[in-house]
Backbone as ProteinMPNN parsed JSONL, in Angstrom:
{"seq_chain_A": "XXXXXXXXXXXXXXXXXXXXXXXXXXXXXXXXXXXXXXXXXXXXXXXXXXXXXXXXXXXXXXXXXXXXXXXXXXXXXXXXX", "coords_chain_A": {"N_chain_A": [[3.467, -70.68, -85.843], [3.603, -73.457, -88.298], [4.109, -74.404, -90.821], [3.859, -76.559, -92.351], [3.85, -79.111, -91.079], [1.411, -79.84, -89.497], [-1.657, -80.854, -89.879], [-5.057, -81.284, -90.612], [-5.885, -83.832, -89.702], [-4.267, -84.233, -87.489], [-1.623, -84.979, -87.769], [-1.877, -87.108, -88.946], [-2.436, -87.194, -91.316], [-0.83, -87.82, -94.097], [-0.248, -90.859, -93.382], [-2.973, -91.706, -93.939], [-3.649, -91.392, -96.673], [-1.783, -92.445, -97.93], [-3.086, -94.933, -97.301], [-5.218, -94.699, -98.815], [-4.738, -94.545, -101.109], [-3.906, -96.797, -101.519], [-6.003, -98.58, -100.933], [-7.753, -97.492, -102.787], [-7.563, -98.226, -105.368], [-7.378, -100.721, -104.925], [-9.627, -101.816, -104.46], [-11.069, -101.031, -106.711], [-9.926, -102.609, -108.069], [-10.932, -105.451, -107.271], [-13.62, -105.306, -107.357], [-14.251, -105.044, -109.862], [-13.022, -107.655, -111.017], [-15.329, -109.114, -109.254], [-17.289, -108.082, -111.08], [-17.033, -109.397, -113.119], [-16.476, -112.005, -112.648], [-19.053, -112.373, -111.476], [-20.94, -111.454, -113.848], [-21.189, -113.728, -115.914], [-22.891, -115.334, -114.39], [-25.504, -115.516, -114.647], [-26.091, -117.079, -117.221], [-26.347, -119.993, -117.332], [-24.677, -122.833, -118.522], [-25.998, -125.958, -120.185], [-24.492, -128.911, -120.459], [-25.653, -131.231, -122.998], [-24.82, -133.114, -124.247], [-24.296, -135.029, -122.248], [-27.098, -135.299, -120.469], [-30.211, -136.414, -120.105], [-32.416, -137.62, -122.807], [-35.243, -137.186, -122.237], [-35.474, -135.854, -120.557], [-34.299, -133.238, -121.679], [-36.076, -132.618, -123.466], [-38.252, -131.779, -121.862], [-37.099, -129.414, -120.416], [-36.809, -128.217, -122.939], [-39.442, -127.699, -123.421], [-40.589, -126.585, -120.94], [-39.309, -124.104, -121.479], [-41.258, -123.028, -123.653], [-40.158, -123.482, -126.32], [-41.412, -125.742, -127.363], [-44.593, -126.79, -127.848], [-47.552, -128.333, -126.463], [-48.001, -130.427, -128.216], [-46.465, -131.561, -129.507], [-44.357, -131.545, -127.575], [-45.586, -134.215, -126.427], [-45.455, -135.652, -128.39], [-42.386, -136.133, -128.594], [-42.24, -137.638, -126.458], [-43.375, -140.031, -126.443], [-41.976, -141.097, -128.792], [-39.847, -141.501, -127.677], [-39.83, -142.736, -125.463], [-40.753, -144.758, -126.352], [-38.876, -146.43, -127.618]], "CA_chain_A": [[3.248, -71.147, -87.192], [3.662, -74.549, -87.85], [5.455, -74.661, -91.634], [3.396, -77.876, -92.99], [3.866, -80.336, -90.261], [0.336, -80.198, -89.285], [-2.71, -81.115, -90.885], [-6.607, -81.248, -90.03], [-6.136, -85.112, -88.973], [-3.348, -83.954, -86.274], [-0.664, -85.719, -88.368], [-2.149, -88.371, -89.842], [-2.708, -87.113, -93.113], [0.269, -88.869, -94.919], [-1.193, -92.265, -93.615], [-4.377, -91.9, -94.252], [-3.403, -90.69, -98.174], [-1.215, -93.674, -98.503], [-3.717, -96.088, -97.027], [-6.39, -94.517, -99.774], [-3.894, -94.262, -102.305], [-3.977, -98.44, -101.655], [-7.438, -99.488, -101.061], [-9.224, -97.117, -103.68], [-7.354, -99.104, -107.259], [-7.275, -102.287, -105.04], [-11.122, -101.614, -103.934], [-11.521, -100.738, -107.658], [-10.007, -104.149, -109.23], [-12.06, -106.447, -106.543], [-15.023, -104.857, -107.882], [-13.832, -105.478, -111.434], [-13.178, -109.082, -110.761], [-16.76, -109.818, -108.663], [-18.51, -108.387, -112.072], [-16.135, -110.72, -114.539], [-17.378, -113.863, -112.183], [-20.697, -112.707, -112.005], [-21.585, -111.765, -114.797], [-21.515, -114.706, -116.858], [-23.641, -116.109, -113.478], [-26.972, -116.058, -114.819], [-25.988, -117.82, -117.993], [-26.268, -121.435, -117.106], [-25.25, -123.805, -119.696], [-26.32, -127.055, -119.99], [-23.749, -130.097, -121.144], [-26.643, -131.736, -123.678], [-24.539, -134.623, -124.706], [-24.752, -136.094, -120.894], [-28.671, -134.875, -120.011], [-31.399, -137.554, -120.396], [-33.347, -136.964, -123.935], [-36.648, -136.796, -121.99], [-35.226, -134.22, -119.578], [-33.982, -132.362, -122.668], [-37.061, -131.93, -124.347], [-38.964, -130.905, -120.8], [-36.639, -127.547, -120.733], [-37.999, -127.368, -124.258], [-40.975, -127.418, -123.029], [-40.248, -125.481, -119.938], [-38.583, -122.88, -121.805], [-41.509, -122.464, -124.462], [-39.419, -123.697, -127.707], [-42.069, -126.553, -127.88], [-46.012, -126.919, -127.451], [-47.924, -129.848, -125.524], [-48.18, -131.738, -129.15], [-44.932, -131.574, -130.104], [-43.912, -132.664, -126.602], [-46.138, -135.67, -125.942], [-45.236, -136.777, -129.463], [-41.426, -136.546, -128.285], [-41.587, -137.853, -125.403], [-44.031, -141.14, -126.693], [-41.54, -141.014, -129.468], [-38.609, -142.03, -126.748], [-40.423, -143.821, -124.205], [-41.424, -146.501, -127.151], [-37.413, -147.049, -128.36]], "C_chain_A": [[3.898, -72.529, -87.346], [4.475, -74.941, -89.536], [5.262, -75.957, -91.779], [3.302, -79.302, -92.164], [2.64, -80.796, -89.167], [-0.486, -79.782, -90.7], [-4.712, -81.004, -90.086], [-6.691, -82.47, -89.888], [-5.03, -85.127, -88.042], [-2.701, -84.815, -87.205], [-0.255, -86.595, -89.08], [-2.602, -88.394, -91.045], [-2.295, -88.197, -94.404], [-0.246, -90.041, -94.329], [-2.074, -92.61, -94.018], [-4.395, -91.824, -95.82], [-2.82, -92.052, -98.636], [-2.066, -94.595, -98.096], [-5.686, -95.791, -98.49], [-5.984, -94.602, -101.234], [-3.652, -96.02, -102.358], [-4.874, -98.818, -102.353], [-8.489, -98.968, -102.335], [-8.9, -97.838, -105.279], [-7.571, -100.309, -106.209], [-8.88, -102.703, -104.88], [-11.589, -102.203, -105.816], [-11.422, -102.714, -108.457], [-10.848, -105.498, -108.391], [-13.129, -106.104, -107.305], [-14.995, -105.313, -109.123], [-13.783, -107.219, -111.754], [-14.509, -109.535, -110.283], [-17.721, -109.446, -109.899], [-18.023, -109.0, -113.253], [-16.688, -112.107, -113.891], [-19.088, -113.814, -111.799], [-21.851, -112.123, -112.8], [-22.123, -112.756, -116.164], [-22.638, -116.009, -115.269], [-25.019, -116.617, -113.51], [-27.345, -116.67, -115.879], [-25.75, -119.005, -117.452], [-26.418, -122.28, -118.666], [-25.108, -125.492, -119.593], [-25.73, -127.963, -120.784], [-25.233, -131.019, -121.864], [-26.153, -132.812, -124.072], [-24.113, -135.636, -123.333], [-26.365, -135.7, -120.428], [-28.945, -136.104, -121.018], [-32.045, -136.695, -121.602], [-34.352, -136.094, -123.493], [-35.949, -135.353, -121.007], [-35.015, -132.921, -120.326], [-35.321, -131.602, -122.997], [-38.177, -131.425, -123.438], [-38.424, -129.668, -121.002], [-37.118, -127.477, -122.032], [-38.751, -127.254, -123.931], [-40.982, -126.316, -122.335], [-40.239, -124.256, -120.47], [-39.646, -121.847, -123.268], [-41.042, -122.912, -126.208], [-40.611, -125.27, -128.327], [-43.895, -126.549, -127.198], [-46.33, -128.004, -127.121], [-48.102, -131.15, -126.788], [-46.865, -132.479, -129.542], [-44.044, -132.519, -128.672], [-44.268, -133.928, -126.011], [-45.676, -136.628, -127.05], [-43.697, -137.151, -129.49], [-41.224, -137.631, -127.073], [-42.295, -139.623, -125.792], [-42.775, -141.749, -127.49], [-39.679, -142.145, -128.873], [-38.696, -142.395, -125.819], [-40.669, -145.21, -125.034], [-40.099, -147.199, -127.62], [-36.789, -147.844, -126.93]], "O_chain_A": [[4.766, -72.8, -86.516], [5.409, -75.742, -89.49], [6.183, -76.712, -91.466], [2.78, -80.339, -92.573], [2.713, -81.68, -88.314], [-0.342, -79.11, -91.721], [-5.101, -80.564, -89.004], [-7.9, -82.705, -89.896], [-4.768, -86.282, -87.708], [-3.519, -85.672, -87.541], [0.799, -86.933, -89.619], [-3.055, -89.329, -91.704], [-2.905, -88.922, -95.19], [-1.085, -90.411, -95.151], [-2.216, -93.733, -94.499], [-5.425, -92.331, -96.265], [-3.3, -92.684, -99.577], [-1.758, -95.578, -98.769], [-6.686, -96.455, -98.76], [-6.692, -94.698, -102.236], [-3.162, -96.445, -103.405], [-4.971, -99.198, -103.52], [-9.491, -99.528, -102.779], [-9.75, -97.965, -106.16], [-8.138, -101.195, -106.849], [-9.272, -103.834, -105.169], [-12.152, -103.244, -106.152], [-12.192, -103.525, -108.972], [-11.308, -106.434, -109.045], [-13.499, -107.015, -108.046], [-15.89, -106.099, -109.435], [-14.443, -107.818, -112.603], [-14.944, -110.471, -110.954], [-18.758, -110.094, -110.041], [-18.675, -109.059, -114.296], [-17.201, -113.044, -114.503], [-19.971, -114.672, -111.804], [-23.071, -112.177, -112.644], [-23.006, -112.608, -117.009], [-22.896, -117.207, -115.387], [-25.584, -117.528, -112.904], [-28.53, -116.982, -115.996], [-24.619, -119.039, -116.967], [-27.325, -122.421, -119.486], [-24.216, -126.094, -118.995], [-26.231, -128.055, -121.905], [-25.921, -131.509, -120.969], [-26.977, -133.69, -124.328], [-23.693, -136.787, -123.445], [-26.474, -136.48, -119.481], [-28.409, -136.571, -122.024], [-32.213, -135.477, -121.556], [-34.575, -134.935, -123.843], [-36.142, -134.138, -121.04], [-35.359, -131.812, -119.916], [-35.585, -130.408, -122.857], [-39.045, -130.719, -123.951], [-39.038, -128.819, -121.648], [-37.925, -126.575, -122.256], [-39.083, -126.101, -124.206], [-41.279, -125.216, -122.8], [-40.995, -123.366, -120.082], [-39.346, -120.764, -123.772], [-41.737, -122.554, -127.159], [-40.57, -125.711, -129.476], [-44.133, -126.259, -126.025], [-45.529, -128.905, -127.374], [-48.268, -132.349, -126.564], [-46.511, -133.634, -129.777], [-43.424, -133.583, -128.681], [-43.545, -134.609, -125.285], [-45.513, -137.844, -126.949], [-43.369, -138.151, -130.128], [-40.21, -138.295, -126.861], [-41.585, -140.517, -125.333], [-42.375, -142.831, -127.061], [-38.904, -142.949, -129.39], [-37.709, -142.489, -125.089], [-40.754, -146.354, -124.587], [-40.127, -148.377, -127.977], [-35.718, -148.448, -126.977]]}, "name": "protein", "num_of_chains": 1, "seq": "XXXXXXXXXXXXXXXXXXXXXXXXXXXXXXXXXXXXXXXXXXXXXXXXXXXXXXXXXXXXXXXXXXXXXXXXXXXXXXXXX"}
């Protein structure tokens, strides 16, 4: 009889416990940190008081917020100043 000094990993229990008893909160806060930096990753925002006008009002365009009248008459609008 052996009176606790074995285990079903021949001895290596207590290491293996303390090496899980590490990695599984430090596992946990990596993980926690990679979705705090990427989740704000697919928000891109765009400094608007250095961007070119005309480039501006393309992502309007791009993005839908303006139609082809609205944008030819911006963009004539700031090609003629």
């Amino acid at each position: 009889m052996m009176w606790g000094f074995g285990d079903a990993w021949g001895g290596w229990g207590f290491f293996w416990q303390m090496i899980l008893m590490w990695l599984v909160p430090l596992g946990i806060i990596v993980f926690l940190i990679y979705l705090a930096f990427s989740w704000g990753k697919g928000k891109v925002t765009v400094n608007q008081d250095r961007m070119d006008p005309l480039a501006i009002i393309k992502q309007r365009y791009a993005s839908g917020e303006l139609n082809a009248e609205e944008y030819r008459r911006m963009k004539d609008e700031l090609k003629g100043d």
